[in-house]
ROVEX-434815 format. One record per residue: x, y, z of N, C-alpha, C in turn; residue in three letters. Coordinates in Angstrom, 1 decimal. Example, Ala and Ser with C-alpha at 12.3 -4.5 7.8 and 13.67 -1.06 7.14 Angstrom:
<nodes>
NODE     npx     npy     npz    capx    capy    capz     cpx     cpy     cpz  residuo
NODE    13.2    -5.7     7.8    12.3    -4.5     7.8    13.2    -3.3     7.8      ALA
NODE    12.8    -2.2     7.1    13.7    -1.1     7.1    12.9     0.0     7.9      SER
</nodes>
This chain:
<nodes>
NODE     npx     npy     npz    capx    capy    capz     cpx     cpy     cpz  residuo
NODE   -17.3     4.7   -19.4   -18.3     3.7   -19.0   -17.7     2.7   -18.0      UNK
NODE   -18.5     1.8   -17.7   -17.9     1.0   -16.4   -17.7     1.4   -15.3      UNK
NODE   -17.8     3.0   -14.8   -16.9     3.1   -14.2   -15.7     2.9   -13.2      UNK
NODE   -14.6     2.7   -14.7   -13.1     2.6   -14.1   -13.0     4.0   -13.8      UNK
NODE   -13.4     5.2   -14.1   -12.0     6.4   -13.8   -12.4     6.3   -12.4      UNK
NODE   -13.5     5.7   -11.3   -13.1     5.6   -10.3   -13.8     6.9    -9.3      UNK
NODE   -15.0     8.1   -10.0   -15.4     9.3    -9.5   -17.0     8.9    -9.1      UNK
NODE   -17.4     8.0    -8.8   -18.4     7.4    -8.4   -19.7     7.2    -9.1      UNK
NODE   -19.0     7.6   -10.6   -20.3     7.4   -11.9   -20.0     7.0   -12.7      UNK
NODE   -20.8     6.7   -13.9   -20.6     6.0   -15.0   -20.1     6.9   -16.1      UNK
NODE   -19.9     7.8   -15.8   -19.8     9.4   -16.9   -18.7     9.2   -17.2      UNK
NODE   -18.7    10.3   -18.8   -17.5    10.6   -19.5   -16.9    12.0   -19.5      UNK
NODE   -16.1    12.7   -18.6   -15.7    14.1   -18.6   -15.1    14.0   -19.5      UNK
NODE   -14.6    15.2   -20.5   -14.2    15.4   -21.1   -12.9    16.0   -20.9      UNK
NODE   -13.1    16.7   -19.5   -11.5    17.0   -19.2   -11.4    16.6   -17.6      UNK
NODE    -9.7    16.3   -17.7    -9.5    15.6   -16.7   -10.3    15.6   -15.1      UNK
NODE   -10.6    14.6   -14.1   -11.5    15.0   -13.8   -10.6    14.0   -12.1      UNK
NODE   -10.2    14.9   -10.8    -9.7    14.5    -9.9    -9.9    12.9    -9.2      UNK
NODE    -9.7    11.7    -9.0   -10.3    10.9    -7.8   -10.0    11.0    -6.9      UNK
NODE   -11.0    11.6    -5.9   -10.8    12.2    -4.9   -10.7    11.6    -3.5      UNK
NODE   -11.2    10.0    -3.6   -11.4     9.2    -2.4    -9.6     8.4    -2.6      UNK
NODE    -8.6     8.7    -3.6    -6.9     8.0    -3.0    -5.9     8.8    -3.0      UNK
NODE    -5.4     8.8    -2.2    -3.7     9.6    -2.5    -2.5     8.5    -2.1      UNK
NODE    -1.4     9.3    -2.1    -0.3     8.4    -2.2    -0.6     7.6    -3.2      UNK
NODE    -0.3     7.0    -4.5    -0.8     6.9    -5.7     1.3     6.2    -6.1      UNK
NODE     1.1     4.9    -6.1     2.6     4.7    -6.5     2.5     4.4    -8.1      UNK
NODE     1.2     3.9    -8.7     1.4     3.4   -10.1    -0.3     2.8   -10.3      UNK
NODE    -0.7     3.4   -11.7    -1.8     2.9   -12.1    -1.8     2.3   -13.5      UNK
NODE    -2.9     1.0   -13.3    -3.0     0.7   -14.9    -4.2     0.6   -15.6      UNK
NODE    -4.4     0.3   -16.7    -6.1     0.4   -17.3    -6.1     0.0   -18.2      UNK
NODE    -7.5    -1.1   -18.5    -7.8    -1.6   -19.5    -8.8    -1.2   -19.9      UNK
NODE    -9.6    -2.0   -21.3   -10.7    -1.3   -21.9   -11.9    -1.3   -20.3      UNK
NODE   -12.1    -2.1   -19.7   -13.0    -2.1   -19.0   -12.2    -1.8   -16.9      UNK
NODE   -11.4    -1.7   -16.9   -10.8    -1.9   -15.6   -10.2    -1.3   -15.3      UNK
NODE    -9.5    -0.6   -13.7    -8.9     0.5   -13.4    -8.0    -0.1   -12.5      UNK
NODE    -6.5    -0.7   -12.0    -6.2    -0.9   -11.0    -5.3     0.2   -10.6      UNK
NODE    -4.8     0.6    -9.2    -4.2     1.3    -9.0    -3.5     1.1    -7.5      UNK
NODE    -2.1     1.3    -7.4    -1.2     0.7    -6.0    -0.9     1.6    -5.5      UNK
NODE    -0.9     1.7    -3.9    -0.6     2.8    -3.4     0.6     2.6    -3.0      UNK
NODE     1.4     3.8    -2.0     2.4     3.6    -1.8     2.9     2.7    -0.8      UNK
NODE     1.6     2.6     0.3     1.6     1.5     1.4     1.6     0.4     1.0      UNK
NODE     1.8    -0.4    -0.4     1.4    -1.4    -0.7     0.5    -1.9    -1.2      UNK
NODE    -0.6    -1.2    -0.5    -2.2    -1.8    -1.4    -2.2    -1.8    -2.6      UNK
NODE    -3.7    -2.2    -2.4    -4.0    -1.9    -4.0    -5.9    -1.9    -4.0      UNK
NODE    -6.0    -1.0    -5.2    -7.7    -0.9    -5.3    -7.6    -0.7    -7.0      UNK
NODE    -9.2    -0.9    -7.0    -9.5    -1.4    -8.2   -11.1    -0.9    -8.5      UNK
NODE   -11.4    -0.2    -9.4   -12.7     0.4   -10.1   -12.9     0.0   -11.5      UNK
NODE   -14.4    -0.4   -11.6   -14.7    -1.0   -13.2   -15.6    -1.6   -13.0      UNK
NODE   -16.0    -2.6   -14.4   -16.1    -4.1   -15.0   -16.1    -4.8   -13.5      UNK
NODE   -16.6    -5.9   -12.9   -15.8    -7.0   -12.5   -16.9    -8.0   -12.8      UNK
NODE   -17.1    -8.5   -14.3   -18.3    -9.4   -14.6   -17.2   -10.8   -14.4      UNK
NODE   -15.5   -10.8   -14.5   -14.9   -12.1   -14.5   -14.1   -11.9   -13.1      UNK
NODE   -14.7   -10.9   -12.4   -14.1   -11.0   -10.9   -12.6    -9.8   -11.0      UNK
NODE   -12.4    -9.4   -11.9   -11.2    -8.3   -12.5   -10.4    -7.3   -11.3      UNK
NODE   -12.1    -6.9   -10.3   -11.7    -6.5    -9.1   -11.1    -6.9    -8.1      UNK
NODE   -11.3    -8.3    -8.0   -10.3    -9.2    -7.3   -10.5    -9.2    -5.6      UNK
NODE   -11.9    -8.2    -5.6   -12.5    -7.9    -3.8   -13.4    -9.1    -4.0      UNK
NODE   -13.6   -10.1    -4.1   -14.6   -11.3    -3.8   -16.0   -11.2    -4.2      UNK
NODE   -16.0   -10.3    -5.1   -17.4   -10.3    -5.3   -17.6   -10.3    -7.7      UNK
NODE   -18.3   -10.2    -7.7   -18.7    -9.8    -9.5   -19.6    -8.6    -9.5      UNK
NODE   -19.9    -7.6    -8.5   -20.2    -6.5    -8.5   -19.2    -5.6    -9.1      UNK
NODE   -19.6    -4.7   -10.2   -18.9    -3.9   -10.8   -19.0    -2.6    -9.5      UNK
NODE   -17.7    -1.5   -10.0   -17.8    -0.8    -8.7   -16.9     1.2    -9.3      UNK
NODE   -18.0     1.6    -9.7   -17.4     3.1    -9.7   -16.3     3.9    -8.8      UNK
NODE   -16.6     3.3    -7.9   -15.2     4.0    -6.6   -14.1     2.6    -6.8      UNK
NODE   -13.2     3.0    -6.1   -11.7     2.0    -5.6   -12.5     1.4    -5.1      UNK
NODE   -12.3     0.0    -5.1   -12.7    -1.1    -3.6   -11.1    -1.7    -3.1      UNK
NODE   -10.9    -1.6    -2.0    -9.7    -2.2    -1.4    -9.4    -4.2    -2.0      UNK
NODE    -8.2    -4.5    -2.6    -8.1    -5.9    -2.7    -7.9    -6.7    -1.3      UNK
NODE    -8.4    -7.6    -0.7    -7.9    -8.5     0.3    -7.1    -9.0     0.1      UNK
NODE    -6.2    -9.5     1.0    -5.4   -10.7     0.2    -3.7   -10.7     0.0      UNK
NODE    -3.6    -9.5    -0.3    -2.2    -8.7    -0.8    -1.9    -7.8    -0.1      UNK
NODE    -0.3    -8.0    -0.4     0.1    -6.6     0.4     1.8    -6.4    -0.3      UNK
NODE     1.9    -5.3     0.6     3.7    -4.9    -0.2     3.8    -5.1    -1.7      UNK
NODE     2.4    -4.2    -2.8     2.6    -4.4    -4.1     3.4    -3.3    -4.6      UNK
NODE     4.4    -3.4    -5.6     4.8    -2.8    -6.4     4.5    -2.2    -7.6      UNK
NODE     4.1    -2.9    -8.1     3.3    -2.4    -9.5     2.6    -3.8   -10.2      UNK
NODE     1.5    -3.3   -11.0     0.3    -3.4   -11.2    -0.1    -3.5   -12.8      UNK
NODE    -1.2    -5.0   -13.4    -0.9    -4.3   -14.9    -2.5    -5.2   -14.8      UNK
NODE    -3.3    -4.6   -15.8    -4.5    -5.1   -16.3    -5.1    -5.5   -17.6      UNK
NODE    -5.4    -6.7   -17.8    -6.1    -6.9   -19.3    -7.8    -6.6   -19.7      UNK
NODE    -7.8    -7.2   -20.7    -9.5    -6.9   -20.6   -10.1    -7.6   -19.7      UNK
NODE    -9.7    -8.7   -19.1   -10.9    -9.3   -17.9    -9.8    -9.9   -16.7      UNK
NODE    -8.9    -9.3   -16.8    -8.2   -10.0   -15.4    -7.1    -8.7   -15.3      UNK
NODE    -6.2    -9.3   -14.4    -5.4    -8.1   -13.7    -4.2    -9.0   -12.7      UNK
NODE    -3.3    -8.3   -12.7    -1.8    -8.6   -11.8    -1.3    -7.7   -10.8      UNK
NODE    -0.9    -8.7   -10.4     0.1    -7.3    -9.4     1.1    -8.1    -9.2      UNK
NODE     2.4    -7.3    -8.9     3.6    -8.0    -8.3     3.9    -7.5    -7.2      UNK
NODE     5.0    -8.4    -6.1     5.2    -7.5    -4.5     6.6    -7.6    -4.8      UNK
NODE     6.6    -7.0    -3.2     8.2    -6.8    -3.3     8.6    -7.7    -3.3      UNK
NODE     8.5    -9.3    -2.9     9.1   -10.2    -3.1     9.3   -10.8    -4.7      UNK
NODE     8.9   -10.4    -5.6     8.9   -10.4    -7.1     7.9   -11.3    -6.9      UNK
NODE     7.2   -11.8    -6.2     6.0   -13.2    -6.7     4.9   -12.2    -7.3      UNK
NODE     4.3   -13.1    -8.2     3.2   -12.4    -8.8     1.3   -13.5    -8.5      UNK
NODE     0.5   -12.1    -8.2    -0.8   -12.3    -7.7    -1.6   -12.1    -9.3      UNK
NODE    -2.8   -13.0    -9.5    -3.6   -12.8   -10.4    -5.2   -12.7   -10.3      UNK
NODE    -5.8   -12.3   -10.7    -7.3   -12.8   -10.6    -7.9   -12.1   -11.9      UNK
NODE    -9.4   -12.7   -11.7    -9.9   -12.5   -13.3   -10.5   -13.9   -13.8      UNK
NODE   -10.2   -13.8   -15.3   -10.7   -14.7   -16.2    -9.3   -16.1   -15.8      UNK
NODE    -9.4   -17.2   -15.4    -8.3   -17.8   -15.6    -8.0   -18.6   -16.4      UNK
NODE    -8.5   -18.3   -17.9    -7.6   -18.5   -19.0    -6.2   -17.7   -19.2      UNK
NODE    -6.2   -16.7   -18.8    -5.3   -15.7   -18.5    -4.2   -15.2   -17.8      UNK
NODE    -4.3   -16.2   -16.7    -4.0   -16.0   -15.2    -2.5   -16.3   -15.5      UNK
NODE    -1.9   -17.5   -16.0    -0.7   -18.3   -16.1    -0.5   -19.4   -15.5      UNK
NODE    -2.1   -19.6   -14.8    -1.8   -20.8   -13.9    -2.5   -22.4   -14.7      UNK
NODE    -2.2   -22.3   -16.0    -2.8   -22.9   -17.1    -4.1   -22.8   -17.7      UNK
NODE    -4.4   -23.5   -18.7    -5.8   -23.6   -19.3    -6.8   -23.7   -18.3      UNK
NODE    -7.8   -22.7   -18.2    -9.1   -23.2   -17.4   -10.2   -21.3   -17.6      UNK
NODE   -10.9   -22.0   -17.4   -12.2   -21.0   -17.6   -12.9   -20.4   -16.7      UNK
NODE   -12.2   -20.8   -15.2   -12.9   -20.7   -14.0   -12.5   -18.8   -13.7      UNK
NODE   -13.8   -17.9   -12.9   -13.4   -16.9   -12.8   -13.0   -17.5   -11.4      UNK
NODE   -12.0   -16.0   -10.8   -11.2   -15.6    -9.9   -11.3   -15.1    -9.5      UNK
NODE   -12.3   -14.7    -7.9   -12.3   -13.0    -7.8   -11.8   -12.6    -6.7      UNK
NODE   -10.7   -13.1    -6.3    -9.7   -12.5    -5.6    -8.4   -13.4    -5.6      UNK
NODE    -7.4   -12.6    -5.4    -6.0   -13.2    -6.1    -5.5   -14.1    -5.8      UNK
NODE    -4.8   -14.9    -6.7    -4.1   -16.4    -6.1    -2.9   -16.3    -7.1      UNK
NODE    -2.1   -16.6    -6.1    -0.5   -16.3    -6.5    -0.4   -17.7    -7.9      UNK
NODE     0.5   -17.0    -8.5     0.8   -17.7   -10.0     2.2   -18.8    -9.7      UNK
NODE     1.6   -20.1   -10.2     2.6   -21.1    -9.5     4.4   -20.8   -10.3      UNK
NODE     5.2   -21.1    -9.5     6.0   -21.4   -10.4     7.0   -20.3   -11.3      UNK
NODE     6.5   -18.7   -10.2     7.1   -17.9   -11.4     7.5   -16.6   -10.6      UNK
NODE     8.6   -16.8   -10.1     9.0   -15.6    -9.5    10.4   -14.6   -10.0      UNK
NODE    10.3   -13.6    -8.8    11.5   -12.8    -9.7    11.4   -11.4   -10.4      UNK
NODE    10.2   -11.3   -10.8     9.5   -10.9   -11.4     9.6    -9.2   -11.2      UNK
NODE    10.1    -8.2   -12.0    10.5    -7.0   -11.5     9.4    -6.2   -12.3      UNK
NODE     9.0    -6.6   -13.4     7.5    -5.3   -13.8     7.1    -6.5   -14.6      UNK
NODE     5.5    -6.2   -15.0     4.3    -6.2   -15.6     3.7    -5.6   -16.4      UNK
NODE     3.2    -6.4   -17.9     2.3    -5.1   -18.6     1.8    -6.6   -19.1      UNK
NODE    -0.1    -6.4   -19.3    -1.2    -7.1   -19.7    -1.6    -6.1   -21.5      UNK
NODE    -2.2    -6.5   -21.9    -2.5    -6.2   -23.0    -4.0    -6.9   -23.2      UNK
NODE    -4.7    -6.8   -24.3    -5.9    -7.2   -24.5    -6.1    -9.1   -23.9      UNK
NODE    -5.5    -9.5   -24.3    -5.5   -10.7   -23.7    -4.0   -11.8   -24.1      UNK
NODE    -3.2   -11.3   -23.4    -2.0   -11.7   -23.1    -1.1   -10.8   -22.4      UNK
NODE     0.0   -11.3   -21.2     0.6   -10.7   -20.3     2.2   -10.9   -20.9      UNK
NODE     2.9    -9.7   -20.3     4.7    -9.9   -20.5     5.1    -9.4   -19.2      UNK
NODE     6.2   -10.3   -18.5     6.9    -9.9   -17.8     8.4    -9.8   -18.3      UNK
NODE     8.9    -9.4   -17.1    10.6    -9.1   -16.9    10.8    -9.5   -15.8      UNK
NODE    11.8   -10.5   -15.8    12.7   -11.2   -14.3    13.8   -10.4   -14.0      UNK
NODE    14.4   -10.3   -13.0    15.5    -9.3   -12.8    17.0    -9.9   -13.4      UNK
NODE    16.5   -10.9   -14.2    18.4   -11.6   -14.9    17.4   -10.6   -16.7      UNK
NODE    16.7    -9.6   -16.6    16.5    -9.5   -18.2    16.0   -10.5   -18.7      UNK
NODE    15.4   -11.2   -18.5    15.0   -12.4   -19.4    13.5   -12.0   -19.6      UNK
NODE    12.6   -12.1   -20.2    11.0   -11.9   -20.7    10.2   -13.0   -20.7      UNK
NODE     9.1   -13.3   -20.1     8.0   -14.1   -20.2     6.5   -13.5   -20.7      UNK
NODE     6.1   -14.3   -21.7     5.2   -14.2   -21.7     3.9   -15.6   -22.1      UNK
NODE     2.8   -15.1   -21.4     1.7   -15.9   -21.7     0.3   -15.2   -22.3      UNK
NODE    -0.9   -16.3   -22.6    -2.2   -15.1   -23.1    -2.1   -16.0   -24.8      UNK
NODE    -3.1   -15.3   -25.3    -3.5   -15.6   -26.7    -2.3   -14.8   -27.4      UNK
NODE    -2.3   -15.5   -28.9    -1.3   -15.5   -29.6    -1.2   -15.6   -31.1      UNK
NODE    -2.6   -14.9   -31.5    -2.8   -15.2   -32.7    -1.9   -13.7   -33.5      UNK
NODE    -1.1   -13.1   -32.9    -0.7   -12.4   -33.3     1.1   -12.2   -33.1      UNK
NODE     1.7   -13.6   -32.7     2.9   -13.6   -32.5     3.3   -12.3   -31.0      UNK
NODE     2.2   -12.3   -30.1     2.8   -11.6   -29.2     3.1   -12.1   -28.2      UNK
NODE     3.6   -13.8   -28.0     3.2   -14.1   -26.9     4.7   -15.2   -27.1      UNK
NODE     4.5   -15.4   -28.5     6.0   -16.3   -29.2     6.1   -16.5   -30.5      UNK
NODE     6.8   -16.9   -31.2     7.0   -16.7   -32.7     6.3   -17.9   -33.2      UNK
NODE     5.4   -18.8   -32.8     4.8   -20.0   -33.1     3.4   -19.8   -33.4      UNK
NODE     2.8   -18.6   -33.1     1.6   -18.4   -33.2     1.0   -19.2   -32.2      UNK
NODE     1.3   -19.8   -31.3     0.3   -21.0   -30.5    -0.2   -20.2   -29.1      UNK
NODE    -1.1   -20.1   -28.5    -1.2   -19.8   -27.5    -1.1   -20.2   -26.3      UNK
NODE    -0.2   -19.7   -25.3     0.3   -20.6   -23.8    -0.2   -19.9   -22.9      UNK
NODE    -0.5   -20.5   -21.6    -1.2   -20.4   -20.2    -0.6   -20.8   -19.3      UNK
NODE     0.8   -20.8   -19.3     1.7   -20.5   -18.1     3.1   -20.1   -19.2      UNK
NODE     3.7   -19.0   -18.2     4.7   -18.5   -18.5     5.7   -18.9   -18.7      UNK
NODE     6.1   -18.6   -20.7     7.4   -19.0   -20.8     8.5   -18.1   -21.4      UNK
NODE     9.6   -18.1   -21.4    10.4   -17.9   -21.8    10.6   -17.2   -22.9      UNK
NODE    10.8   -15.8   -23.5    10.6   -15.5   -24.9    12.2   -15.5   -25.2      UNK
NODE    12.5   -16.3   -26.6    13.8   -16.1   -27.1    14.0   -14.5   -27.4      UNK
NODE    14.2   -13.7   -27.0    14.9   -12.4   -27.4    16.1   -12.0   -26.5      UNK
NODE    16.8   -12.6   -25.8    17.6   -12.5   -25.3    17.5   -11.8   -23.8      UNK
NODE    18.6   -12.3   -22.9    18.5   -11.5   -21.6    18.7   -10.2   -21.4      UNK
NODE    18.2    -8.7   -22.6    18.8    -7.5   -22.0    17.7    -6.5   -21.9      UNK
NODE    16.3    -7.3   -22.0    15.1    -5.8   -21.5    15.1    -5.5   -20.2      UNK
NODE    14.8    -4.6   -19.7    14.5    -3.7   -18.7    13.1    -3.7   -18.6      UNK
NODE    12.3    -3.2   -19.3    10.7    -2.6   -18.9    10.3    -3.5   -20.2      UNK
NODE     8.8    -3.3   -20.3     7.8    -3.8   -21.2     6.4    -3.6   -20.9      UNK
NODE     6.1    -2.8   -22.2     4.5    -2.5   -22.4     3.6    -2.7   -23.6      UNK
NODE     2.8    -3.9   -23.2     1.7    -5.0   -24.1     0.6    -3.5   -24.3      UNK
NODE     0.4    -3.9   -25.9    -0.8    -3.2   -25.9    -1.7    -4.5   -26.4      UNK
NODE    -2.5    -3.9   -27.3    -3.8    -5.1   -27.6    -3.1    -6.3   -28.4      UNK
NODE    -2.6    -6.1   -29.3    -1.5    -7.4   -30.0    -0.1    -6.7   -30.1      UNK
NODE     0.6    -6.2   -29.5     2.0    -5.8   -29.5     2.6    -5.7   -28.6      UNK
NODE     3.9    -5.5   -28.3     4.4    -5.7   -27.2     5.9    -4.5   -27.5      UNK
NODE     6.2    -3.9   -27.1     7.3    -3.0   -26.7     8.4    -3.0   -26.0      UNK
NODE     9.2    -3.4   -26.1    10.5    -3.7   -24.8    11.6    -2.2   -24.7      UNK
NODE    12.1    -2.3   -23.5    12.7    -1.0   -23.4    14.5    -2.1   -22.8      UNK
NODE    15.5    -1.9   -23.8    16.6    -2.6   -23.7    17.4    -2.0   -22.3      UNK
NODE    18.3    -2.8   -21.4    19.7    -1.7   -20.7    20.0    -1.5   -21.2      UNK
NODE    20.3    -0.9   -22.7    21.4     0.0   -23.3    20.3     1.3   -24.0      UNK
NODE    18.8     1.2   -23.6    18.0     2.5   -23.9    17.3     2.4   -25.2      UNK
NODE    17.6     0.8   -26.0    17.2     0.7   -27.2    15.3    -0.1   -27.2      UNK
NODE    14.9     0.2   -27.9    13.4    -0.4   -28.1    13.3    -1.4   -29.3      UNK
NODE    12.7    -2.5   -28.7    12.5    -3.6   -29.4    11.0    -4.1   -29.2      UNK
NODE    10.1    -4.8   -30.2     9.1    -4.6   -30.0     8.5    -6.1   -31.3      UNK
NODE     7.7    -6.4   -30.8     7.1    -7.4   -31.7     5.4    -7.8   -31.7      UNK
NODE     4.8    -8.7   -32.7     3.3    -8.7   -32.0     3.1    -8.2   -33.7      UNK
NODE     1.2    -7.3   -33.6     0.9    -6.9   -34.8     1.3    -5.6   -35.1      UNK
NODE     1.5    -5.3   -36.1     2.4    -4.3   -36.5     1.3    -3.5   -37.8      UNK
NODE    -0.1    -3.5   -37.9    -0.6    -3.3   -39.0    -1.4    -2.0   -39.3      UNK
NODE    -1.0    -1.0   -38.2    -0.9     0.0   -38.2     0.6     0.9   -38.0      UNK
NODE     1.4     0.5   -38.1     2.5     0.9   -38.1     3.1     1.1   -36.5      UNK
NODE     2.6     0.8   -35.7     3.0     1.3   -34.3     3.8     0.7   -33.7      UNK
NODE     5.1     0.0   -34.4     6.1    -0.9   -33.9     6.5     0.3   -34.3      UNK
NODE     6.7     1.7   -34.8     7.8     2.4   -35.3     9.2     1.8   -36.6      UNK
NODE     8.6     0.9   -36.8     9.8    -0.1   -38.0     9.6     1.0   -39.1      UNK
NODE     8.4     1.4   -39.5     8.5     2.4   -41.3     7.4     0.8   -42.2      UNK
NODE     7.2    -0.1   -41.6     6.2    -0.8   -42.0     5.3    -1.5   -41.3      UNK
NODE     4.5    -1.7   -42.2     2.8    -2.0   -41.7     2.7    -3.9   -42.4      UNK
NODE     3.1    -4.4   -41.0     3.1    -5.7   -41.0     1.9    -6.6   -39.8      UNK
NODE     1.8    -7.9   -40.3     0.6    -8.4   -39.3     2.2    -9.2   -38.9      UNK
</nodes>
């Protein structure tokens, strides 16, 4: 539905099914409602949802094909929540649009529909959004995260923050991927560490913890 997979309909194939209007294809991400995806020139496009602007083309028209983002350029990779979306460039700064409760650029409710760089927070080597909260990685290994937090995925306080801080886990992740309340880290030494809701077992621990 929505169509995010981006084939010019609202349909559900059952097996995999080509999009045939992009190539060169550097990295794609997807949420329940949203499709972004960067190419290798930098760009970036985006199919789905855009009732909180998610698409980030200036408009709240939802859109079955890619629409090109304005605005940006030289992206690297790319991460999406339920109503907003990121990208980072090669300069590590990071671009947001969407819902901007979400954004990092504090508390507020206003939509966003095309990107506006996130104050205050650079460096920034990868992205992963989750239902509604974001995790990054700076290139010293250190982790930030912002977003709702009723699930300890965001800090061990339970409280929810709207600009990006600091997670005590130390400076040695590499990668990280948020799902709906969890969060995943991938260590430099190859090891995985992972925190958030755990009440399906999918932290891999051997228990079923909130």
């Amino acid at each position: 539905g929505y169509g995010m997979l981006g084939i010019g309909d609202n349909s559900q194939p059952q097996t995999p099914v080509q999009v045939t209007s992009l190539s060169n294809v550097k990295t794609v991400t997807s949420s329940n409602q949203t499709t972004i995806i960067a190419l290798e020139d930098g760009s970036v496009y985006a199919c789905g949802s855009n009732i909180y602007g998610q698409l980030g083309n200036g408009t709240s028209t939802s859109s079955p094909l890619p629409v090109l983002l304005s605005g940006i350029s030289n992206i690297q990779t790319v991460a999406s929540g339920s109503c907003f979306s990121f990208a980072v460039a090669d300069d590590k700064t990071v671009y947001g649009w969407g819902h901007g409760k979400y954004l990092g650029n504090g508390l507020n409710n206003l939509v966003h529909k095309t990107p506006e760089l996130i104050n205050n927070f650079t460096d920034v080597i990868k992205i992963s959004s989750g239902d509604s909260n974001t995790v990054a990685v700076k290139s010293d290994n250190s982790v930030w995260c912002w977003g709702e937090n009723q699930n300890g995925e965001s800090n061990r306080d339970h409280i929810s923050i709207y600009t990006p801080q600091e997670l005590s886990v130390g400076r040695y992740i590499s990668d990280v991927s948020a799902g709906h309340s969890t969060v995943l880290g991938l260590s430099i030494e190859g090891r995985v560490v992972a925190w958030g809701l755990d009440n399906y077992g999918h932290m891999g621990t051997g228990r079923n913890l909130y």
